[in-house]
N, C-alpha and C positions, 0 to 999 in steps of 0.2 A: 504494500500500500504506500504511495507518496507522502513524503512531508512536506510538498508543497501546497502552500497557501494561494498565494496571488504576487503580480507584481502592481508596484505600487510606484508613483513621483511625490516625494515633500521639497517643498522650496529650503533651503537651506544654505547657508554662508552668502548667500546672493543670489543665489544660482537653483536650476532645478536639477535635483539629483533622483536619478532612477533606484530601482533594488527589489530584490525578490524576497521573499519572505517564506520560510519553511520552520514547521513545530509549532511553534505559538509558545502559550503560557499553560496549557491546560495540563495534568498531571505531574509529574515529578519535577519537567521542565521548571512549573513556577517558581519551583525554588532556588533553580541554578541560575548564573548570569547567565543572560545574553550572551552572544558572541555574535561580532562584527566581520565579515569577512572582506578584505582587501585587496582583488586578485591586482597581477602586475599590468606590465607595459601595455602588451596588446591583449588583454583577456575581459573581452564586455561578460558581467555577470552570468550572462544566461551560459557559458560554458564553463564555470563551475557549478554550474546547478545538479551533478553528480555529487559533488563536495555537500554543496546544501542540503542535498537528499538526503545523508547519511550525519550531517550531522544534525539536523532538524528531528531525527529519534531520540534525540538526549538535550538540545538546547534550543533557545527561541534562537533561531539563527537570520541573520541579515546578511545579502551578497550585494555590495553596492558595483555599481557602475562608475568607477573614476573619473570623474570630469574630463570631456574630448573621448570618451568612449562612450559603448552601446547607446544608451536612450538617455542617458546623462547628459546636460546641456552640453551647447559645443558653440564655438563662433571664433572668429577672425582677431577677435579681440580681445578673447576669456585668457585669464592669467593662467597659467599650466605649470606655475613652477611647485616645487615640494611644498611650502609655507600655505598655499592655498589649498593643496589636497590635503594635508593634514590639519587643516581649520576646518577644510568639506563634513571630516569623519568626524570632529567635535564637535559639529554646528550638525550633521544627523542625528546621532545619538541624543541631545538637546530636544530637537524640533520633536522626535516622536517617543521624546519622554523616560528614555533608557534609563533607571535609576543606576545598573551595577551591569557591567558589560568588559567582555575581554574583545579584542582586539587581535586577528590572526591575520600578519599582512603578508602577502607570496611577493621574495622578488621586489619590488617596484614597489609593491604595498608593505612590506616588512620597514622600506626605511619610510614610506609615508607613517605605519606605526610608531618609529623612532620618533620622528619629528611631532608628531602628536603627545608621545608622552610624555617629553620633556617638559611640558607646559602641569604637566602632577592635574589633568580636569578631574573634577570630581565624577564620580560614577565607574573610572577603568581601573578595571581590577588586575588584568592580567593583559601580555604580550607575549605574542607570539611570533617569532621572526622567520618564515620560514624561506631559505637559502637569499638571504637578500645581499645586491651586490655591494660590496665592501670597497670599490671604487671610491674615486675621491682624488683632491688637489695634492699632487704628489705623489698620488698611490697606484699602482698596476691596472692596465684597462680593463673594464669589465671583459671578460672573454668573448660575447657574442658582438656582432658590429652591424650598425647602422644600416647598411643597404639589406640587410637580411629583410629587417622588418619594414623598410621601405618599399621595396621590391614585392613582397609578397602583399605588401596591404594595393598598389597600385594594381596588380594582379585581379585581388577581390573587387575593388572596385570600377571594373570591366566586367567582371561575372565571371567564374569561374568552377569548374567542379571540384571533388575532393582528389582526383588526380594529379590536377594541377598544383593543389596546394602540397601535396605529399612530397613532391620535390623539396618543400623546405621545411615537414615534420616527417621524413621517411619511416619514425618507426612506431607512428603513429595509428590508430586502428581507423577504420573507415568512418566509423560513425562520431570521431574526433575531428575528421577531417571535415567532414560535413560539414556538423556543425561552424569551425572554423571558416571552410569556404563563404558560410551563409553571413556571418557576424562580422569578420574583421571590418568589411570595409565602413562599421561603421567609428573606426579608430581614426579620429583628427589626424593627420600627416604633422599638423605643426602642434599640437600636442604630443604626440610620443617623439617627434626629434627635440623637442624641449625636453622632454624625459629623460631622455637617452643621453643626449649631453648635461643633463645637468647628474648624471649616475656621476661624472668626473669633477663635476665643478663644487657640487655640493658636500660638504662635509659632517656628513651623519655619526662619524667617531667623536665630536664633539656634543652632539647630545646626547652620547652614551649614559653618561654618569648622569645625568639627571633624570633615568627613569625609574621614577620612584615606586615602581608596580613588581608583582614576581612576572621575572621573562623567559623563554627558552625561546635557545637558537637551534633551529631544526637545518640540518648539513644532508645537503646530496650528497653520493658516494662518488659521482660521477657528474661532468658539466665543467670542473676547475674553477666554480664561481666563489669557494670558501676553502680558504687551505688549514693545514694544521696551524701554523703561523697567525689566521686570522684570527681562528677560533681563541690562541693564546690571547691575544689580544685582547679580544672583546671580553675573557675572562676579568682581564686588568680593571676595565672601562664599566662594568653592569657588575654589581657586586650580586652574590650566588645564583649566575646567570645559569640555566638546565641546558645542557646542551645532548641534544641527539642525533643520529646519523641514520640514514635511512639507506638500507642497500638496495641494492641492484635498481639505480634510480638516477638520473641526470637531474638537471633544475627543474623543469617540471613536474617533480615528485609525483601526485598522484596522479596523471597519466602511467607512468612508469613502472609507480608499485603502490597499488592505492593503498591496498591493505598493510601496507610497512609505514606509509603515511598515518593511519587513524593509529597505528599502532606505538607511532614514536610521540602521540599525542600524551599517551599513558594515561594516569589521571590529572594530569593537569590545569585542564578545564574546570574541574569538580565532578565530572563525570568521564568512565571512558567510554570511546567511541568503537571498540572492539565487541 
């Protein structure tokens, strides 16, 4: 049986922000937070809505849509930089009244998570970083590069089928692809290369230590995007930060190994999702 609900728009930070909704409050749910979900770059909500299915059996769960993606506002003129996605996620939780709410950002949304915590809003309980790029002024390029996700969003938005797309997720399943082929192209071009460059410009190691929440760093085994080295780090930076590793899994985690994914979640949340 689905735990989805409905998709919904609240006006929020300025702007109108999309999001789906799975679980609710009824059952055992009421009693746990919330959880926020923050997918990355190029990912409009509705293809984590696997994610939300599964975790929508144990949490009122929310998949938001990142400003310049899916049905999330979008324009020629909207700010795209981190500081505004992470006001976005403060000023939702806000608007539709989230008393006590954890935060799981993938990627792109991991350090929008950072930059949101840092600010201590009332109501976040918990952080979740999963493989987010550790890029930055001075620091090693994110692995993956710009024409990848240029290229293939220009691609979508011509129409294309999941063959097409495969060429740039080859070990993808078909019904990833799909969906994929169907959503990207509704990803702003001048939103995720704002994104993308700001992975190098932005220095999310500095709001480390100000996140005054319990966090865990969830580590692909595979992708190069978090090394041992990183992880030391961010040990230094987040005092008794959880850190897990997820095998047989590139950056994309749950495509790759879903059940390693809800698994490396443990009980973290307040409930597990195994």
């Amino acid at each position: 049986m689905t735990t989805f609900l409905y998709g919904a728009n609240v006006h929020a930070n300025g702007i109108r922000q999309h999001y789906l909704r799975y679980g609710g409050t009824d059952g055992a749910r009421a009693q746990r937070d919330a959880v926020i979900i923050v997918p990355g770059i190029t990912s409009p909500a509705i293809t984590w809505g696997f994610v939300g299915e599964r975790f929508g059996r144990h949490f009122d769960t929310y998949v938001l849509d990142v400003r310049g993606r899916g049905l999330s506002e979008a324009s020629d003129t909207l700010d795209y930089s981190l500081d505004a996605q992470a006001a976005d996620v403060l000023a939702f939780a806000q608007a539709l009244g989230l008393k006590r709410y954890s935060i799981v950002g993938h990627s792109m949304g991991g350090r929008i998570g950072v930059r949101a915590a840092r600010t201590k809003p009332a109501g976040l309980t918990r952080l979740v970083m999963v493989d987010p790029p550790v890029s930055g002024p001075g620091r090693r390029e994110y692995p993956s590069k710009l024409p990848w996700y240029v290229d293939s969003m220009a691609l979508a938005r011509k129409g294309c089928d999941l063959e097409a797309m495969r060429a740039f997720c080859p070990t993808w399943t078909d019904e990833q692809l799909r969906l994929r082929a169907e959503w990207l192209h509704t990803c702003d071009e001048r939103a995720i290369i704002t994104s993308f460059n700001a992975f190098h410009t932005d220095d999310v190691h500095v709001d480390m230590p100000a996140v005054g929440v319990p966090c865990m760093l969830m580590v692909a085994e595979r992708g190069d995007v978090i090394r041992e080295e990183d992880i030391a780090e961010i040990k230094t930076l987040i005092a008794d930060v959880q850190v897990t590793h997820v095998r047989d899994a590139g950056h994309m985690i749950p495509w790759d190994n879903e059940e390693g994914f809800y698994q490396a979640f443990g009980d973290f949340l307040g409930a597990s999702l195994t």
